[in-house]
N, C-alpha and C positions, 0 to 999 in steps of 0.2 A: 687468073689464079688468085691475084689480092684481093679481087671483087670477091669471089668463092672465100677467102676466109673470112670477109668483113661480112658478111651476111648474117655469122651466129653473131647471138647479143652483145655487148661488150663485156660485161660479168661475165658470159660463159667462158670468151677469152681469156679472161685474166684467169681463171679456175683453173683453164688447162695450163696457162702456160709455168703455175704456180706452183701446180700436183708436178710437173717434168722437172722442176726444181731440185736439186739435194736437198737433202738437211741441215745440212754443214756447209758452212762458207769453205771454209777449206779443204773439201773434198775433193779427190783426185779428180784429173780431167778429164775420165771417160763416165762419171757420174755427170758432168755438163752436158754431155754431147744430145740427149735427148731435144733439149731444152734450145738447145743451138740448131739444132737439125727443124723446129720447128718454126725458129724466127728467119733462117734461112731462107724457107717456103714466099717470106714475104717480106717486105723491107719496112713496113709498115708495121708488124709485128716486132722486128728487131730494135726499131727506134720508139715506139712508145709502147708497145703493151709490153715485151719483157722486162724493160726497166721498171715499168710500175707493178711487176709480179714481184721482181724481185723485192721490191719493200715490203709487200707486203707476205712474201715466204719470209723474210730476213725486217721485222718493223725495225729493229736498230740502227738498217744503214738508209731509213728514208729522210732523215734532217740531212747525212750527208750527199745524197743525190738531189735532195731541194738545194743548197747552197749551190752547186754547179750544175745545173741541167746540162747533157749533155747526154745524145742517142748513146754512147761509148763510156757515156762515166762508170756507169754500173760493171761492165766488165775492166777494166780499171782497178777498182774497188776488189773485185775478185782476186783477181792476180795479186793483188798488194796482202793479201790475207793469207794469200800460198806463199806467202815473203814476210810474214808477219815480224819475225824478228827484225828485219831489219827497220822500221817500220814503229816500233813501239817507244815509247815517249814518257818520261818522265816530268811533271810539271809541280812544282809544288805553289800551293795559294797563300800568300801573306793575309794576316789579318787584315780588314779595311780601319785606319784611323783614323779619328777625327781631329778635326783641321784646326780646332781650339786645345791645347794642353791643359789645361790641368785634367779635362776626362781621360780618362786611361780606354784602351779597345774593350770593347765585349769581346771577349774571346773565353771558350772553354778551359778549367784546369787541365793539365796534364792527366790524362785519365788511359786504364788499362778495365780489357774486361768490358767495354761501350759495345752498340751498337751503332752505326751509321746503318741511313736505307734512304736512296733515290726518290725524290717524290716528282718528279716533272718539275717542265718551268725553271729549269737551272735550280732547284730546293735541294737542299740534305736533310734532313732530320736525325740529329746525334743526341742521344739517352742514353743515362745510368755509366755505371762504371765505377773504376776503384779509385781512389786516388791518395794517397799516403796512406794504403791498407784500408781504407774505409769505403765503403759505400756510397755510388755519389749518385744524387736523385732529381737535379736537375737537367730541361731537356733544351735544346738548343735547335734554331733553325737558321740552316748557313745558305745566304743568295748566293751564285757563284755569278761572277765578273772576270771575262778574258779580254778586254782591254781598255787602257792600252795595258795591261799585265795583269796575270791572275790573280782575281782579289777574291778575299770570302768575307762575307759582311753576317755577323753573328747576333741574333736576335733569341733571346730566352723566351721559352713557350709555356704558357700560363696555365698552375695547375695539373703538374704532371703526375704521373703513379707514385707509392711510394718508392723511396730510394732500393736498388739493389745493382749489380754485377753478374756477368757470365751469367745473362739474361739469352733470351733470342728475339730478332725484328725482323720481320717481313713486311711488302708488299700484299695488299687483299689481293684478289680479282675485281673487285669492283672498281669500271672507269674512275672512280674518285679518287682523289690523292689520299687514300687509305694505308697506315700499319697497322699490325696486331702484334705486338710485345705477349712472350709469354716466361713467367717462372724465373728462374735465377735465384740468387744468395742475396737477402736484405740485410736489416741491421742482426747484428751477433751473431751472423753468419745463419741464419735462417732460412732453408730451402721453400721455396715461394712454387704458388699452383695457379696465380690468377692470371687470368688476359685480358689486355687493353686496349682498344682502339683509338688512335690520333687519327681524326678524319682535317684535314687541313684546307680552306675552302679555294674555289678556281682561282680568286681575281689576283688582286697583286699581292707582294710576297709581306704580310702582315703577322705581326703574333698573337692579334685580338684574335684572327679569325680559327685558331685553331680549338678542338674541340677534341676533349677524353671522356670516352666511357671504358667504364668496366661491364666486362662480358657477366652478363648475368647465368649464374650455375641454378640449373632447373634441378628440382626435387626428383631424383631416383634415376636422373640421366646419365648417361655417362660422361667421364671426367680426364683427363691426364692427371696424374699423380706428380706429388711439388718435384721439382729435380730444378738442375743447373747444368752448363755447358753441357747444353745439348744442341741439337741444329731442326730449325725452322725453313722453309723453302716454299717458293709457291707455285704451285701446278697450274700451268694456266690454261693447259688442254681440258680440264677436268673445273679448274672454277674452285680448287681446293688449295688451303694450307697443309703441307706436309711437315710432321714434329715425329724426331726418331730421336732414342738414345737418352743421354745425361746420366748427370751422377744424381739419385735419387738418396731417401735415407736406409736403403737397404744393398746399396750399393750401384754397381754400372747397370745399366738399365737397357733391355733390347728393344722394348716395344716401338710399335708405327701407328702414332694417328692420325686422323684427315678432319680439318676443319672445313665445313661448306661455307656457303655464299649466307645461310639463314646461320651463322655463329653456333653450329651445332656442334659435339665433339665427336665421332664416331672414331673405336681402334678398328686397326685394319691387321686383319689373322694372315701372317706371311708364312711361307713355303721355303724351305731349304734350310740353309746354314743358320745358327743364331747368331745372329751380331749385334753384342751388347759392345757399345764405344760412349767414354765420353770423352771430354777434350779434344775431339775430331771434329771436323769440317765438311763442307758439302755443300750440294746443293739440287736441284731439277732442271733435268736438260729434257723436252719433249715430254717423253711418259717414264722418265728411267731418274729415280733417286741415286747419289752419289754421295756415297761418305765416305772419307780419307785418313788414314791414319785415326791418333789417337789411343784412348784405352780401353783394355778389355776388360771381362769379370775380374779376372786376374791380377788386375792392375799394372799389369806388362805394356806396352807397348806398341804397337802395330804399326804395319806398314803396307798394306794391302789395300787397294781399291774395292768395296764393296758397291752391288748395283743390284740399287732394287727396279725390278720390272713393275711400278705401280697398277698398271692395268691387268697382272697376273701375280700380281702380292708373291713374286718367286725370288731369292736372293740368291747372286751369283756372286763371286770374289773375281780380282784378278791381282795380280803383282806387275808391279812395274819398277822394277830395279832401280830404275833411275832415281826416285824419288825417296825410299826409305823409310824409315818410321820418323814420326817427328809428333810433338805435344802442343796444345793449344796454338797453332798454324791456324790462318785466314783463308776463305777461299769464296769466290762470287764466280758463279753460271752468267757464262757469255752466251747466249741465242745464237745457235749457227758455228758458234765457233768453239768452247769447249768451257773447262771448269780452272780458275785459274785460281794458282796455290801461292800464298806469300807467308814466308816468316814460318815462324815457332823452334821448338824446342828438340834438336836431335835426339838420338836413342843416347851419344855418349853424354848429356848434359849438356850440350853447348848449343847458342842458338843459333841457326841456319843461316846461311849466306842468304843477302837483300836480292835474290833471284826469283824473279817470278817462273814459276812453272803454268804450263797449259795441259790439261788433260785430255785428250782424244780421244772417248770412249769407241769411234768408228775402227780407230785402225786396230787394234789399241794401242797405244802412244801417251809417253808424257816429252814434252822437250823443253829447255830452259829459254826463255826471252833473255838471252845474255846480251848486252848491248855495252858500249864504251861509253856511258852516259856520264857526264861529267857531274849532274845532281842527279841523286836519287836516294829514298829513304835508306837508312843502317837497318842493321840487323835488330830485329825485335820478335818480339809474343804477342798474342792475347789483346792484338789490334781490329780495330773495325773496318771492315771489305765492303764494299758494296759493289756492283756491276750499273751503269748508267746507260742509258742511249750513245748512238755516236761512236762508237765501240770504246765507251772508254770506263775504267774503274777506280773507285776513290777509298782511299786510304787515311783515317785517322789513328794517332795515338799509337798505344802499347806500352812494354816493358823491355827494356833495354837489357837487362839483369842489375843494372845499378837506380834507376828510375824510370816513373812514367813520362811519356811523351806527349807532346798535342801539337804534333807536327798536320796539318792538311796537303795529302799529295793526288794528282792526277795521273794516271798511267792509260795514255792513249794510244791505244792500237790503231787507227788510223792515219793514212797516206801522211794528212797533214799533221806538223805536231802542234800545231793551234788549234783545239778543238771553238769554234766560234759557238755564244749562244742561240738557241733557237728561237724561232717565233713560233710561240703554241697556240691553236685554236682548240676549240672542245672536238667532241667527237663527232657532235652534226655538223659540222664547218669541214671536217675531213671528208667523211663520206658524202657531203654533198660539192665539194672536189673531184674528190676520183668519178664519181657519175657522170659531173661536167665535162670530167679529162676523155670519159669515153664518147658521149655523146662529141668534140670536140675532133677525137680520133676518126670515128666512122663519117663524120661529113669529109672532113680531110680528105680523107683514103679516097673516099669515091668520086670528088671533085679535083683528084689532083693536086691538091692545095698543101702547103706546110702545115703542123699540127701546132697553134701556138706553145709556145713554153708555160710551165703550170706557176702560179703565183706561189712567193712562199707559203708556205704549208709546216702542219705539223709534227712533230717528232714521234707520236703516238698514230698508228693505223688502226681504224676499229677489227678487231680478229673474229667479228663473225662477217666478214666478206667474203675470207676465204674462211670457214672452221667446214665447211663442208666439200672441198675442192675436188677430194678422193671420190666420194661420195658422186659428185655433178660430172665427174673425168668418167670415171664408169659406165655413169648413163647415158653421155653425148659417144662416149667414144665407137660404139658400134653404126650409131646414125651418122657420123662426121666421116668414118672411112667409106660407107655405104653411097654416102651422098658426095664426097666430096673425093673421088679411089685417089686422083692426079695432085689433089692438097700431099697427098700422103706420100706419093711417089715422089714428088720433087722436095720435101721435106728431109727426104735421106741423104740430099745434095750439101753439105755442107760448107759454109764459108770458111775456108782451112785459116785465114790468117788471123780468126776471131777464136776459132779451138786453138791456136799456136797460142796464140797469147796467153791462153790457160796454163798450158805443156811447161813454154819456156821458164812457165813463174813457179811452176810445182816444182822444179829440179836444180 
């Protein structure tokens, strides 16, 4: 029966076992069961191809499955995700100082109104913001260091856009450590329309090597119009930047554009409710835009979850009591796991308890990361979110109600609350890993043999291995029953104490 499943290629394996996957890390336990019933079939399958699906359905948890190889780690991982609360971690990073006094740290002003964005390689990249009411336009690139104790080492980057606040930063699609800054309020409070690219290069973490362009605006093309606090997101099914919403000079703003791969601007004509918000939050989970609270035309308030179906330009609302209206609140899209809300501004004026929220568009569900955490940021506004690899997200800055902040915190949802750095290779060093790992698999299997352990690897899985998985499950799946009926049959056999482990952690 193991011989019968190792025969298809090893890509085709990991295809299926990747499509049997949820979507959601924390998805109830009879969304696993496919997925389990399959590694069941073969022991061989359970210990290294579903581990290496799961990275590569979920690329966030493959640094944490590279630190501890281990046939069982990936379900592990699962359970502790249906347990997430307990589980979530607060760390904050001290400046790195230097060892001679009279230099003082590089470190950023207190700043409100910034962007933070993840660039690989343990990188942040912190731009713009306000800082005693003013606009502040220098751009910062932090190394992060976990030991022996979390340190951020703060390097200015040369050459930045001009200054503005209540901008927006994303992630491109392009494998390169790319963002695209767009808009926000410059000097005299001046609603801004330009975009800009920091492409930051692979090797080490340097400030020479970074590099700004401005997005060049073609004659008669189309445009986003200037606005501020609005929200940028990046679709990575699609290869596009997603820009909804802001405060424009005409007032709250509903429209949806889509920036491509070729820097091009195209809006995108949406279906349903209009939802003009600015001061809201969001992000892109799969194919579905999320935006949070914030303002309306009206200048009221909201508190309603909006989802855009990007692949059917359709808007749907929902409410979640739990969370409420609130005004300039942070928020970063976890992969797998949901849309996580920090800070801002209540409907009575007052600002929000230091509770992280998780949004669950599956169930639909919002629940508080409440934890007995003896450090963790205060209550603030109008701070910088980012979402990281590792399952973890990083916090700069804000508004207190009496001053800005430039605190650097880590909020790690994983098992361990040390999140350790990675080793990155590029994206052929990965894919020509995982080939090895199969090639490696299929002699194993058929010789009887242990399947070595995989060297460290990177935090980044290339996503055209699997971008067609649906697609290849479809086409094998009528020849694989055809050819293989008893694959299929003994597949229904499950290993009940590997689905418990699921059960026990979900309730």
């Amino acid at each position: 029966m193991e011989c019968a499943l190792l025969r298809l290629p090893a890509v085709l394996l990991l295809e299926i076992a990747a499509h049997l996957l949820p979507r959601q890390l924390n998805a109830p336990a009879a969304a696993w069961r496919a997925a389990l019933r399959l590694a069941a079939s073969c022991r061989a399958m359970l210990h290294a191809v579903l581990p290496d699906a799961v990275c590569l359905r979920f690329p966030l948890l493959h640094p944490l499955l590279s630190d501890a190889p281990s046939p069982t780690r990936w379900l592990q991982l699962v359970a502790s995700v249906q347990a997430i609360r307990a589980h979530a971690c607060w760390l904050k990073l001290r400046p790195l100082r230097p060892l001679r006094p009279p230099r003082q740290p590089l470190a950023p002003p207190p700043l409100a109104g910034a962007t933070l964005c993840f660039m690989e390689s343990e990188r942040l990249v912190l731009y713009g913001g306000s800082t005693d009411g003013e606009p502040h336009g220098a751009a910062y690139l932090c190394t992060l260091c976990w030991f022996p104790t979390p340190l951020a080492q703060w390097d200015l980057l040369p050459a930045p856009p001009p200054r503005r606040r209540f901008h927006s930063a994303s992630r491109t699609p392009s494998p390169l450590a790319e963002m695209i800054v767009f808009g926000g309020r410059g000097a005299a409070n001046t609603l801004l329309d330009d975009a800009w690219l920091l492409r930051l290069a692979s090797g080490p973490a340097d400030a020479a090597v970074a590099q700004w362009r401005r997005l060049p605006r073609g004659e008669g093309s189309a445009w986003p119009c200037e606005r501020a606090s609005h929200v940028t997101a990046l679709w990575e099914e699609r290869g596009s930047t997603v820009l909804h919403g802001g405060h424009g000079a005409r007032g709250t703003l509903s429209d949806t554009w889509l920036l491509d791969e070729a820097s091009r601007w195209s809006p995108l004509e949406t279906h349903g409710a209009k939802v003009a918000r600015a001061h809201h939050c969001g992000g892109v989970l799969h194919d579905r835009l999320l935006v949070y609270a914030g303002q309306d035309d009206q200048l009221l308030s909201v508190e309603s979850v909006c989802v855009l179906a990007l692949g059917t330009a359709v808007w749907s609302e929902l409410t979640l009591e739990q969370l409420g209206s609130r005004l300039d609140a942070s928020a970063a899209a976890i992969p797998g796991v949901g849309l996580l809300v920090f800070g801002g501004v209540g409907g009575g004026f007052g600002f929000e308890a230091p509770t992280p929220w998780l949004v669950d568009l599956d169930a639909p569900s919002a629940r508080a990361l409440a934890s007995p955490w003896q450090h963790s940021p205060h209550a603030r506004a109008c701070s910088a979110l980012c979402a990281a690899d590792r399952l973890r997200v990083f916090l700069f800055g804000g508004f207190d109600g009496q001053t800005d902040l430039h605190d650097l915190w880590c909020l790690s949802l994983a098992p361990s609350a040390a999140p350790a750095a990675s080793v990155c290779f590029g994206e052929a060093d990965a894919s020509r890993w995982l080939h090895q790992r199969f090639l490696q698999l299929q002699r194993g299997a058929q010789q009887g043999c242990n399947v070595p352990a995989p060297p460290p690897s990177t935090g980044r899985v290339p996503r055209h291995l699997f971008a067609n998985a649906a697609k290849c499950f479809d086409l094998v799946h009528g020849r694989v029953a055809a050819s293989y009926p008893r694959v299929w049959q003994t597949a229904a056999v499950v290993e009940s104490a590997d689905l418990q482990a699921i059960e026990t952690a979900s309730h």
